[in-house]
N, C-alpha and C positions, 0 to 999 in steps of 0.2 A: 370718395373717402371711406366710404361703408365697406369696399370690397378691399382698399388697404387694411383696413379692422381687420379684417375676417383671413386674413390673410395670413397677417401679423398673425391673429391666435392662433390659427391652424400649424401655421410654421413651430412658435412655441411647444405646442400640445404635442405633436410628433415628435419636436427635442424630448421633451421631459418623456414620453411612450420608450422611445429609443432607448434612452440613459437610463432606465428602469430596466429594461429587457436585458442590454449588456451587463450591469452590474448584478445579474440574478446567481445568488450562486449557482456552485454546479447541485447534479440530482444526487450524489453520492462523493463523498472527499474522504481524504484519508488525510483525518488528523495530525496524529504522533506516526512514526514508527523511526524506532529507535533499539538497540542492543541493551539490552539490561547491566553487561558488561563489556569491553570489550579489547580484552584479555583473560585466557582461561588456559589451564593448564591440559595439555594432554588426557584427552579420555574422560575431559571434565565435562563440565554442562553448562550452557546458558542460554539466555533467552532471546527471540526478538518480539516486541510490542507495537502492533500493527491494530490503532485507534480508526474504525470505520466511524463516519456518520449519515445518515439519510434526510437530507432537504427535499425529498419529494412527499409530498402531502401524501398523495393517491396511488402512488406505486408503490410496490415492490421492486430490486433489481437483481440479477442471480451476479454474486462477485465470485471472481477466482482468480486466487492469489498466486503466483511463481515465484520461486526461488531457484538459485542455480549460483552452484560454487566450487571450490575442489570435488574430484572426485569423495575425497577423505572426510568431508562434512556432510553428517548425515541432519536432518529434520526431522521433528515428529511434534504430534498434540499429545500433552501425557504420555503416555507408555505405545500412541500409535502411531508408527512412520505414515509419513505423507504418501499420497500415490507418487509415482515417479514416471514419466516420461520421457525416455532419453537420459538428456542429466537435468531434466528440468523436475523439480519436485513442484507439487502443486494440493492446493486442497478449494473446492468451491461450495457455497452457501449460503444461503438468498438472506437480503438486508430490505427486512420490513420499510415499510414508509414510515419517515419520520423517527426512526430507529439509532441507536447508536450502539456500535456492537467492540467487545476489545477483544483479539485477537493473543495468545500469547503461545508463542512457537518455539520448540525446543530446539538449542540447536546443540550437536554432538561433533565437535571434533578430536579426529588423530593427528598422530605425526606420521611419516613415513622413517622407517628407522635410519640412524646417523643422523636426522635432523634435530637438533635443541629448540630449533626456532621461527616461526614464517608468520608470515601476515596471511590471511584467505580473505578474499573478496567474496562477498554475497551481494546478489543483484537480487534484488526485489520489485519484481511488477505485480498489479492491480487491475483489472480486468472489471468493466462492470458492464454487462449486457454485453458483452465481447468486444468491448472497444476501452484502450490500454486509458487508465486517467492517472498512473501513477507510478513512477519507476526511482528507487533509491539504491546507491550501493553502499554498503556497509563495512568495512574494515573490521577485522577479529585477528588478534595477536594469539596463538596455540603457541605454547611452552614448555617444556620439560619443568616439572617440578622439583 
């Protein structure tokens, strides 16, 4: 009977270790990101808001964020364009432990001429310690004013 006991708790204790360990969040999440607008006129300006947070107590993680869209939409932080790679734009920058950081990324598009009007897709992935935790594409109307 003893070793049914003991059995029975150990079985339990492992459920409850298990179910604790899966539901842990991750070490690093990306809150919001989202387009400030998403509609802008030709040669106009707007944003996207890209909300990091850090669930790790004891770490540090180096994140690095991509972007990649027409050639005709450019990125920048304030008045400074992104590195660029290919067409992949990028910029990366370590997220303290237990940190929450907001991101807000300029985004610049044109038209190509004869066009009044197109949609640009932006892909946005998230990199943290070089392993992808985060990929959204974003939709942005560019219009003739």
């Amino acid at each position: 009977m003893r070793v049914l006991v003991l059995a029975v708790v150990i079985v339990v204790v492992f459920s409850i270790v298990s179910q604790m360990l899966t539901n842990a969040p991750p070490k690093v999440q990306v809150k919001e990101c989202f387009l400030a607008s998403d509609t802008v006129q030709a040669g106009g300006q707007t944003s996207i808001s890209i909300d990091l947070q850090s669930n790790d107590a004891q770490n540090a993680h180096s994140i690095r964020t991509e972007l990649s869209s027409h050639y005709l939409v450019r990125f920048s932080i304030g008045l400074q364009e992104l590195q660029k790679n290919g067409t992949i734009w990028y910029y990366q920058e370590t997220l303290e432990s237990k940190a929450e950081h907001k991101n807000l990324l300029n985004v610049r598009p044109t038209l190509d001429s004869g066009i009044s009007r197109i949609t640009y897709r932006i892909n946005v992935v998230v990199y943290m310690d070089n392993s992808q935790i985060f990929t959204k594409n974003l939709d942005l109307v560019v219009q003739l004013p």
